[in-house]
C-alpha positions as CSV (number, residue, x, y, z in Angstrom):
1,X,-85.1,19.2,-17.6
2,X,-82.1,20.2,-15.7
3,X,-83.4,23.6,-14.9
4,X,-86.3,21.6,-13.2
5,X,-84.2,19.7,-10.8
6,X,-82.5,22.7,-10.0
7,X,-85.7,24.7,-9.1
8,X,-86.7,21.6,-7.0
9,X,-84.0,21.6,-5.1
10,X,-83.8,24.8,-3.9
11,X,-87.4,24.8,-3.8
12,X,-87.0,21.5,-1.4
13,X,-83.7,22.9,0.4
14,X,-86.0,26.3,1.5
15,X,-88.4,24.1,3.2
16,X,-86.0,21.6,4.9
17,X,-84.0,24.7,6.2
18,X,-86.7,25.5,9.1
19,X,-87.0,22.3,10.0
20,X,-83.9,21.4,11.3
21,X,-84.0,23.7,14.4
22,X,-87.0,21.6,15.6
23,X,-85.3,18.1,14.8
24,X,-82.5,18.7,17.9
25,X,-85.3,17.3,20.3
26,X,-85.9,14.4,18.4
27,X,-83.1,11.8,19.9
28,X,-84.7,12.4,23.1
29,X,-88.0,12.0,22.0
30,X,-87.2,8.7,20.0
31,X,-85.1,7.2,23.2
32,X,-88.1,8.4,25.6
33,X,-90.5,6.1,23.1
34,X,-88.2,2.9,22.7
35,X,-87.0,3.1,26.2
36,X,-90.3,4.0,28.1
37,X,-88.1,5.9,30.4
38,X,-87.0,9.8,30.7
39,X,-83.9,9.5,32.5
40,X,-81.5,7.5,29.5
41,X,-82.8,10.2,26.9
42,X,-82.6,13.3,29.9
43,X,-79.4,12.8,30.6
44,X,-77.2,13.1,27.2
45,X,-79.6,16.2,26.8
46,X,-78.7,17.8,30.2
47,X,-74.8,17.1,30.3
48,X,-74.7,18.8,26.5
49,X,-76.5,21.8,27.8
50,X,-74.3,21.8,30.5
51,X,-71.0,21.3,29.0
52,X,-72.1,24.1,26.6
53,X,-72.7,26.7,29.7
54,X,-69.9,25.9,31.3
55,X,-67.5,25.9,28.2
56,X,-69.7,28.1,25.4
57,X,-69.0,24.7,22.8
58,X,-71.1,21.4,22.2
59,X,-69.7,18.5,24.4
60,X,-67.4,17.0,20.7
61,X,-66.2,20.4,20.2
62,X,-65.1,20.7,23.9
63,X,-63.5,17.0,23.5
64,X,-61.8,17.8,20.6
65,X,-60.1,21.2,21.8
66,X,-59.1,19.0,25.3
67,X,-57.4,16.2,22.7
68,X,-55.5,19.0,20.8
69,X,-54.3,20.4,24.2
70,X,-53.0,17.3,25.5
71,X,-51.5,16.5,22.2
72,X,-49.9,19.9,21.9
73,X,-48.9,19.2,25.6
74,X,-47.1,16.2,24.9
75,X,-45.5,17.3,22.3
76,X,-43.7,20.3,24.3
77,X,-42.7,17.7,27.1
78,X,-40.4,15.7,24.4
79,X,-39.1,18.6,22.9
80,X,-37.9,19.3,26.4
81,X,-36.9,16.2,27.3
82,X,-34.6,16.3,24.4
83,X,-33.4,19.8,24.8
84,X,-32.5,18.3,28.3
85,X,-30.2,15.2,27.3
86,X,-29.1,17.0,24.5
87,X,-27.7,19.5,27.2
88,X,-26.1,17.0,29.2
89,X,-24.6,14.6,26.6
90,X,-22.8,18.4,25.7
91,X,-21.8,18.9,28.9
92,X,-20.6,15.6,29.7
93,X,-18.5,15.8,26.5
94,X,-17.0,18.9,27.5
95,X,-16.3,17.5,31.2
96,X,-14.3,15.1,29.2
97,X,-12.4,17.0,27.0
98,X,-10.8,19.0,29.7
């Protein structure tokens, strides 16, 4: 019995494997049907195509790399910020040493 289930499911998981290439257009083509309108479903469509032109990655990729950057850059300006007071509360002590 388990031996069946396995042959089943790679026998299912060979034919479902081609037919996720043709399911992309599908959003469009479900938003084109409810909407009656090609512009709400053309426009996600076209901005992903063109996000992936300009930057080589999908639009969440491309928002997720821009997140990490500004985290990683705000992360660098406290470190300096600190390495800054730091500085002066050593200099300051210093200054009033002598």
């Amino acid at each position: 019995m388990k031996l069946k289930k396995i042959y089943l499911l790679v026998l299912i998981s060979m034919f479902l494997t081609g037919c996720i290439q043709s399911t992309a257009l599908l959003g469009p083509g479900v938003t084109i049907a409810t909407a009656g309108n090609i512009m709400p479903a053309g426009f996600p469509y076209g901005a992903n195509s063109a996000i992936k032109n300009e930057t080589g990655k999908d639009a969440f990729t491309h928002l997720k790399d821009a997140v990490e950057e500004e985290q990683d850059n705000q992360k660098l300006e406290k470190k300096i910020k600190n390495l800054t007071q730091n500085t002066i509360q050593r200099i300051k002590k210093k200054l009033l040493i002598n």
